[in-house]
TORGUDO-110134 format. One record per residue (C-alpha): residue in three letters; x, y, z; residue number from 1. Coordinates in Angstrom, 2 decimals. Layout:
N
<atom ala <X Y Z> NUM>
...
REM end
This chain:
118
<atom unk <0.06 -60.29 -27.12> 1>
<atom unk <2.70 -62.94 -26.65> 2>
<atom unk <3.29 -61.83 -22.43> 3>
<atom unk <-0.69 -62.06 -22.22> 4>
<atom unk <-0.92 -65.14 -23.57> 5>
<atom unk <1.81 -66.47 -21.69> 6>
<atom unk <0.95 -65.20 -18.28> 7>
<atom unk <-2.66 -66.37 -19.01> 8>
<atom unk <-1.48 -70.43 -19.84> 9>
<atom unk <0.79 -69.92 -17.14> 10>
<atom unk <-1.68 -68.47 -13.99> 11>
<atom unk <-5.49 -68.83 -15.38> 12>
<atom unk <-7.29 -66.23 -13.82> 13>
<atom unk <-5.01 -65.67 -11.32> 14>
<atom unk <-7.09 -67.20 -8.14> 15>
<atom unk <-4.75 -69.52 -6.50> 16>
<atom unk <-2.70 -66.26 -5.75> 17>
<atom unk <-4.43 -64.16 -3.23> 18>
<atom unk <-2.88 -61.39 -3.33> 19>
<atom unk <-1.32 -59.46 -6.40> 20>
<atom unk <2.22 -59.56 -4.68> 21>
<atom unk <1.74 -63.07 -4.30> 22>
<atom unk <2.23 -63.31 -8.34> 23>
<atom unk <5.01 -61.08 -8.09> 24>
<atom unk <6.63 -62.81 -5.74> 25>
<atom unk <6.25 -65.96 -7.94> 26>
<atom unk <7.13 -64.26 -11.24> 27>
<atom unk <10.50 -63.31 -9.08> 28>
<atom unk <10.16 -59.72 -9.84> 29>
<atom unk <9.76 -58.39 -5.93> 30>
<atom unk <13.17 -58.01 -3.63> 31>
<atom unk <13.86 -60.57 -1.09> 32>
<atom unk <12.65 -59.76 2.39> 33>
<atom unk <15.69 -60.37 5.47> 34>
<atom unk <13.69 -59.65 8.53> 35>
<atom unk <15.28 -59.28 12.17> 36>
<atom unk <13.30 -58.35 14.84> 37>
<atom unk <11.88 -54.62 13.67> 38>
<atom unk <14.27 -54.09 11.06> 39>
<atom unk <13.18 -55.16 7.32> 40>
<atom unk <15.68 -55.24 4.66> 41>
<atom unk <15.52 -55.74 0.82> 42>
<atom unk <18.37 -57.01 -1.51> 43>
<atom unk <17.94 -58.05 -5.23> 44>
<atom unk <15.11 -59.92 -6.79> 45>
<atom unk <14.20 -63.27 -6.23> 46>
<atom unk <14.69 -64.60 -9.37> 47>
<atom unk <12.61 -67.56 -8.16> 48>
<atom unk <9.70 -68.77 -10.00> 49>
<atom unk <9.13 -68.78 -14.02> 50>
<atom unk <12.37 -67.42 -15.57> 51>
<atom unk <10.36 -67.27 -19.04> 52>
<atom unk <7.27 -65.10 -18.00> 53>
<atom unk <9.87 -62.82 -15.75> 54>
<atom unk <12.39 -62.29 -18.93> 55>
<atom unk <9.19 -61.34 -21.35> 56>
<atom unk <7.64 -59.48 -18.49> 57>
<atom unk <11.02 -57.47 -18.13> 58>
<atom unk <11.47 -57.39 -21.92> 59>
<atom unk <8.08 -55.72 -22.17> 60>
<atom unk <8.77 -53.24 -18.99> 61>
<atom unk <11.74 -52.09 -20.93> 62>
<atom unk <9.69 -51.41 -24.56> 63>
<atom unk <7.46 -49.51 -22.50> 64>
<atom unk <9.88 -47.35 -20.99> 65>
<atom unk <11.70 -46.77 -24.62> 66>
<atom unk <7.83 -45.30 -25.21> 67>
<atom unk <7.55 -43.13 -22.39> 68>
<atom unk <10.21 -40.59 -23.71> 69>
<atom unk <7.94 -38.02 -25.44> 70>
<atom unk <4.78 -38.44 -23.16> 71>
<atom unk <3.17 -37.10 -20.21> 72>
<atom unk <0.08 -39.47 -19.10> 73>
<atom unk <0.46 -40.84 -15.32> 74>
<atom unk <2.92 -43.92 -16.16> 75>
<atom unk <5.21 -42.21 -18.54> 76>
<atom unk <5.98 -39.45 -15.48> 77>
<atom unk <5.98 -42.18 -12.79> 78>
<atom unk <8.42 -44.24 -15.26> 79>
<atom unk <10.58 -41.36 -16.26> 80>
<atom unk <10.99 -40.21 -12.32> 81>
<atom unk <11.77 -44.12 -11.55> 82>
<atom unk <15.04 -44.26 -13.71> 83>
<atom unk <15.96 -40.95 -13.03> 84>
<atom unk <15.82 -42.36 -9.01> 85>
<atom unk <16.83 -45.87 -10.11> 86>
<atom unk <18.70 -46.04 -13.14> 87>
<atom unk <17.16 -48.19 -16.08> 88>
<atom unk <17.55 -51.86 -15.06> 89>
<atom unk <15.90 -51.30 -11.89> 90>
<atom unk <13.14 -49.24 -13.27> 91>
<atom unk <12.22 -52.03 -15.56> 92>
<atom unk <12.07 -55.28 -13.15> 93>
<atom unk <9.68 -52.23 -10.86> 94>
<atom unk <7.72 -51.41 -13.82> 95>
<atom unk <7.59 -55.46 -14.70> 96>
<atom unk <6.01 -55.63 -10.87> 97>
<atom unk <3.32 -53.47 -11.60> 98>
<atom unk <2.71 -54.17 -15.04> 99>
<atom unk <2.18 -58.25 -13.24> 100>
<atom unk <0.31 -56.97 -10.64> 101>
<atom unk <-2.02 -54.96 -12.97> 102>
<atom unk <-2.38 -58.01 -15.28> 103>
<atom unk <-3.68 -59.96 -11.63> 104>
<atom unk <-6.26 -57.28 -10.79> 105>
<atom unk <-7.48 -57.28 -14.90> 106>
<atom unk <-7.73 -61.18 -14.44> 107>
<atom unk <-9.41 -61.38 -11.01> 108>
<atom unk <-12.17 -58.93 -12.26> 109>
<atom unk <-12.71 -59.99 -15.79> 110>
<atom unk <-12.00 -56.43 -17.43> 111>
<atom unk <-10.04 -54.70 -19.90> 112>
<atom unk <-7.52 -52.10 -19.35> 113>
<atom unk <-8.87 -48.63 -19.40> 114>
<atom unk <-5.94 -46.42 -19.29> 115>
<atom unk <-6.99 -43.21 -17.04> 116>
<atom unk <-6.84 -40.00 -19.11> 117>
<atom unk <-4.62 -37.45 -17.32> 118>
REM end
Protein backbone atom coordinates (compact mmCIF):
# COMPACT_ATOMS: atom_id res chain seq x y z
CA UNK A 1 0.00 0.00 0.00
CA UNK A 2 2.83 2.34 0.84
CA UNK A 3 4.64 1.87 -3.14
CA UNK A 4 0.95 2.62 -4.46
CA UNK A 5 0.52 5.45 -2.68
CA UNK A 6 3.78 6.72 -3.37
CA UNK A 7 3.95 6.13 -7.06
CA UNK A 8 0.38 7.61 -7.22
CA UNK A 9 1.52 11.30 -5.31
CA UNK A 10 4.48 10.95 -7.26
CA UNK A 11 3.02 10.36 -11.22
CA UNK A 12 -1.00 10.96 -10.97
CA UNK A 13 -2.40 8.90 -13.47
CA UNK A 14 0.51 8.48 -15.24
CA UNK A 15 -0.37 10.75 -18.53
CA UNK A 16 2.53 12.99 -18.93
CA UNK A 17 4.47 9.66 -19.66
CA UNK A 18 3.48 8.24 -22.93
CA UNK A 19 4.73 5.32 -22.92
CA UNK A 20 5.12 2.73 -19.96
CA UNK A 21 9.01 2.67 -20.50
CA UNK A 22 8.91 6.22 -20.32
CA UNK A 23 8.14 5.75 -16.35
CA UNK A 24 10.70 3.26 -16.20
CA UNK A 25 13.08 5.14 -17.59
CA UNK A 26 12.25 7.90 -15.03
CA UNK A 27 11.94 5.59 -12.01
CA UNK A 28 15.74 4.59 -13.23
CA UNK A 29 14.94 1.00 -13.31
CA UNK A 30 15.68 0.38 -17.34
CA UNK A 31 19.61 -0.04 -18.56
CA UNK A 32 21.23 2.80 -20.24
CA UNK A 33 21.11 2.72 -24.01
CA UNK A 34 25.00 3.44 -25.88
CA UNK A 35 24.01 3.49 -29.48
CA UNK A 36 26.63 3.52 -32.48
CA UNK A 37 25.52 3.28 -35.74
CA UNK A 38 23.56 -0.37 -35.78
CA UNK A 39 24.97 -1.61 -32.75
CA UNK A 40 22.85 -1.04 -29.36
CA UNK A 41 24.38 -1.71 -26.12
CA UNK A 42 23.07 -1.82 -22.47
CA UNK A 43 25.13 -1.32 -19.21
CA UNK A 44 23.63 -0.86 -15.66
CA UNK A 45 20.59 1.07 -14.67
CA UNK A 46 20.13 4.56 -14.81
CA UNK A 47 19.71 5.29 -11.47
CA UNK A 48 18.31 8.64 -12.64
CA UNK A 49 15.07 9.89 -11.54
CA UNK A 50 13.27 9.31 -7.95
CA UNK A 51 15.76 7.32 -5.81
CA UNK A 52 12.77 6.86 -3.18
CA UNK A 53 10.01 5.29 -5.48
CA UNK A 54 13.02 3.10 -7.26
CA UNK A 55 14.38 1.76 -3.64
CA UNK A 56 10.53 0.82 -2.50
CA UNK A 57 9.82 -0.34 -6.00
CA UNK A 58 13.00 -2.66 -5.73
CA UNK A 59 12.24 -3.41 -2.07
CA UNK A 60 8.83 -4.67 -3.16
CA UNK A 61 10.31 -6.66 -6.41
CA UNK A 62 12.44 -8.47 -3.94
CA UNK A 63 9.32 -9.47 -1.28
CA UNK A 64 7.72 -10.72 -4.22
CA UNK A 65 10.33 -12.89 -5.35
CA UNK A 66 10.89 -14.28 -1.52
CA UNK A 67 6.94 -15.33 -2.40
CA UNK A 68 7.40 -16.96 -5.54
CA UNK A 69 9.33 -19.99 -4.02
CA UNK A 70 6.47 -22.50 -3.56
CA UNK A 71 4.22 -21.33 -6.54
CA UNK A 72 3.51 -21.96 -10.04
CA UNK A 73 1.10 -19.08 -11.53
CA UNK A 74 2.74 -17.16 -14.69
CA UNK A 75 5.01 -14.60 -12.58
CA UNK A 76 6.32 -16.94 -10.01
CA UNK A 77 7.82 -19.24 -13.18
CA UNK A 78 8.84 -16.13 -15.17
CA UNK A 79 10.53 -14.82 -11.74
CA UNK A 80 12.06 -18.07 -10.73
CA UNK A 81 13.61 -18.60 -14.51
CA UNK A 82 14.85 -14.75 -14.25
CA UNK A 83 17.29 -15.37 -11.23
CA UNK A 84 18.14 -18.62 -12.24
CA UNK A 85 19.36 -16.56 -15.78
CA UNK A 86 20.22 -13.43 -13.76
CA UNK A 87 21.05 -13.99 -10.35
CA UNK A 88 18.83 -12.17 -7.63
CA UNK A 89 19.76 -8.47 -7.77
CA UNK A 90 19.16 -8.29 -11.33
CA UNK A 91 15.97 -10.19 -11.25
CA UNK A 92 14.57 -7.72 -8.84
CA UNK A 93 15.40 -4.13 -10.51
CA UNK A 94 13.64 -6.44 -13.94
CA UNK A 95 10.80 -7.48 -11.91
CA UNK A 96 10.69 -3.64 -10.34
CA UNK A 97 10.40 -2.66 -14.36
CA UNK A 98 7.47 -4.56 -14.88
CA UNK A 99 5.87 -4.35 -11.71
CA UNK A 100 6.21 0.00 -12.76
CA UNK A 101 5.16 -0.60 -15.99
CA UNK A 102 2.09 -2.65 -14.89
CA UNK A 103 1.24 0.00 -12.24
CA UNK A 104 1.28 2.66 -15.67
CA UNK A 105 -1.09 0.50 -17.72
CA UNK A 106 -3.53 -0.02 -14.24
CA UNK A 107 -3.36 3.91 -13.99
CA UNK A 108 -3.86 4.87 -17.66
CA UNK A 109 -7.03 2.61 -17.77
CA UNK A 110 -8.58 3.14 -14.43
CA UNK A 111 -8.66 -0.70 -13.37
CA UNK A 112 -7.70 -3.04 -10.82
CA UNK A 113 -5.31 -5.81 -11.08
CA UNK A 114 -6.85 -9.05 -12.11
CA UNK A 115 -4.19 -11.56 -11.78
CA UNK A 116 -4.70 -14.20 -14.82
CA UNK A 117 -5.42 -17.70 -13.45
CA UNK A 118 -2.94 -20.17 -14.97
Amino acid sequence: MLNATALYAAIGNGSQFATPRALSVWLGVTPKQYASGEKSFYGGITKRGNQYLRKQLIHGARSVMYRTKNRDDKLSVWVKQLVERRGKNKAAVALANRLARLAWILLQRNENYQPVAS
